[in-house]
C-alpha positions as CSV (number, residue, x, y, z in Angstrom):
1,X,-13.0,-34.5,0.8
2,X,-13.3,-31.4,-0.9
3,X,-11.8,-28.0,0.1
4,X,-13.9,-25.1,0.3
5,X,-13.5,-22.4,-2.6
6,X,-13.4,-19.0,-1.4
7,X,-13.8,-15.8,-2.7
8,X,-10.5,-13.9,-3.1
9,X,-11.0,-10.3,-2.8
10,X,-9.0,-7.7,-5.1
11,X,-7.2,-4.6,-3.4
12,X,-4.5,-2.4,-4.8
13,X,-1.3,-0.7,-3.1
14,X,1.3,1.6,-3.7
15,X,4.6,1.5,-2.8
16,X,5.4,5.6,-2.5
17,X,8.7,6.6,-2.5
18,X,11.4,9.6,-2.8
19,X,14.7,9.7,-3.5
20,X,16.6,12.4,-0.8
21,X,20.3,13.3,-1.0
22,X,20.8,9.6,-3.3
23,X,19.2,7.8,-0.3
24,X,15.6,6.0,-1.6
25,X,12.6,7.0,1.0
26,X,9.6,4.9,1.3
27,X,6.5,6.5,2.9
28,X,4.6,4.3,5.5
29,X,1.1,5.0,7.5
30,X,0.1,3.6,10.4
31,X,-3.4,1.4,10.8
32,X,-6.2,3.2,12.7
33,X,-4.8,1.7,16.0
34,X,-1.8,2.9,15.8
35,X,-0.6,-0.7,15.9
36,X,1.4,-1.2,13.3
37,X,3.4,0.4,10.2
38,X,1.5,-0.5,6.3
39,X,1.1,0.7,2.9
40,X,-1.4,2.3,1.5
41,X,-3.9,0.1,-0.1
42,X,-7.4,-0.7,-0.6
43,X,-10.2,-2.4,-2.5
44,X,-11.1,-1.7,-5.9
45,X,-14.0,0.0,-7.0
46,X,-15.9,-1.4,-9.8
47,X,-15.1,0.7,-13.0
48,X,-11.6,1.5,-11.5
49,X,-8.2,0.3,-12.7
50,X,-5.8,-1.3,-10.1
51,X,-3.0,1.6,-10.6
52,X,-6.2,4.5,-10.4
53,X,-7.3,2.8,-7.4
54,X,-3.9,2.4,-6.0
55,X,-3.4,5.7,-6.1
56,X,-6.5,6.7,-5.0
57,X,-5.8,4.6,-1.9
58,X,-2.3,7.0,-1.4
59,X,-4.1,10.0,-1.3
60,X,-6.4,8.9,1.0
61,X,-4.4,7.4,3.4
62,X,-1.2,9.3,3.2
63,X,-2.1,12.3,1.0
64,X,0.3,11.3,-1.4
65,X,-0.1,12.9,-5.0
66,X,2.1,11.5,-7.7
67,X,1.8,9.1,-10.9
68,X,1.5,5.4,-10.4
69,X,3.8,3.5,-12.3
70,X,1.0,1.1,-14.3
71,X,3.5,-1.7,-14.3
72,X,2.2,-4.1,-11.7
73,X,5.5,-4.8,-8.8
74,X,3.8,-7.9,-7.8
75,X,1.1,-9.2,-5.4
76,X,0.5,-11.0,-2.0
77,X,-2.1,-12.3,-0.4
78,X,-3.9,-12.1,3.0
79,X,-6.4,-13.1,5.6
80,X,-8.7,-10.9,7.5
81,X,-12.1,-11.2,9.3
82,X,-11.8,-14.8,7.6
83,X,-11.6,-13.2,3.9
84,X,-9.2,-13.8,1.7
85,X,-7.3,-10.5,0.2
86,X,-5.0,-9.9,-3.1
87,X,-3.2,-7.0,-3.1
88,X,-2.0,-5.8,-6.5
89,X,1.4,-3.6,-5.6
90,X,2.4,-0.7,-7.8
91,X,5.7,1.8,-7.1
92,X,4.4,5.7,-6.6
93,X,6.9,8.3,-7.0
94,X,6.1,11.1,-4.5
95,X,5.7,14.5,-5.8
96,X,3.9,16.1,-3.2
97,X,2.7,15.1,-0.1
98,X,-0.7,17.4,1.3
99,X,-0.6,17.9,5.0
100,X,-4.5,17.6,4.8
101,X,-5.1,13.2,5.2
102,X,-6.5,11.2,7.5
103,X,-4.3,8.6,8.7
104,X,-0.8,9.9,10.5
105,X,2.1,9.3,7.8
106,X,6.2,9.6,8.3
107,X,9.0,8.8,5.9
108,X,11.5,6.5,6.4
109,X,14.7,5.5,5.1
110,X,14.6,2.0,3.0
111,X,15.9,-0.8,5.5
112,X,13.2,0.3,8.2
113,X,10.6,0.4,5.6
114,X,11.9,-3.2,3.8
115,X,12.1,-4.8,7.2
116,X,8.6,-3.1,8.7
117,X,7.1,-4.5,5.1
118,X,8.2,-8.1,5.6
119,X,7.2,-8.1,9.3
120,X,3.8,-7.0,8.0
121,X,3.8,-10.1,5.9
122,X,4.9,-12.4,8.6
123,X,8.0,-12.8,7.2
């Protein structure tokens, strides 16, 4: 029997982060519900590179202006609505962050944001 091919849909992320008094901060948002802690990321628009869009996706969500590293971190994958998502990651250095976004952002110190990360991806 043959297994069903399906579509894998491409999204971009950034990890943005700080470094404050030598400890490194990584920025989380929270989804729409409140529910839970995430990154910011997002699909990619046609005519868009992953790191533009990735980036794109932090000021959005977070209001986070800096420059993407263009050196991909890595990827995962995940289902939603029964789609299938890749999520191309990419580390933002934060150089500003504008108090004028949509979606309710907070620093936190690396552990939390490691172990709110791997919880994310059922880990």
């Amino acid at each position: 029997m043959s297994r069903k091919i399906s579509k894998v849909f491409k999204q971009s992320g950034v990890i943005p982060y700080r470094v404050n008094n030598g400890k490194i901060e990584i920025l989380l948002i929270t989804t729409r519900n409140f529910q839970h802690w995430v990154i910011p990321k997002g699909d990619i628009p046609n005519g868009m590179s992953p790191p533009a869009s990735a980036a794109k996706e932090a000021w959005e969500e977070a209001g986070v202006i800096g420059q993407v590293d263009t050196k991909e971190l890595g990827s995962y994958k995940y289902r939603k609505g029964g789609k299938v998502y890749r999520v191309k990651m990419y580390l933002l250095p934060v150089e500003m962050l504008s108090e004028d976004y949509p979606l309710i952002s907070t620093i936190v110190n690396l552990s939390e944001a490691l172990i709110q990360f791997m919880l994310f991806l059922g880990l």
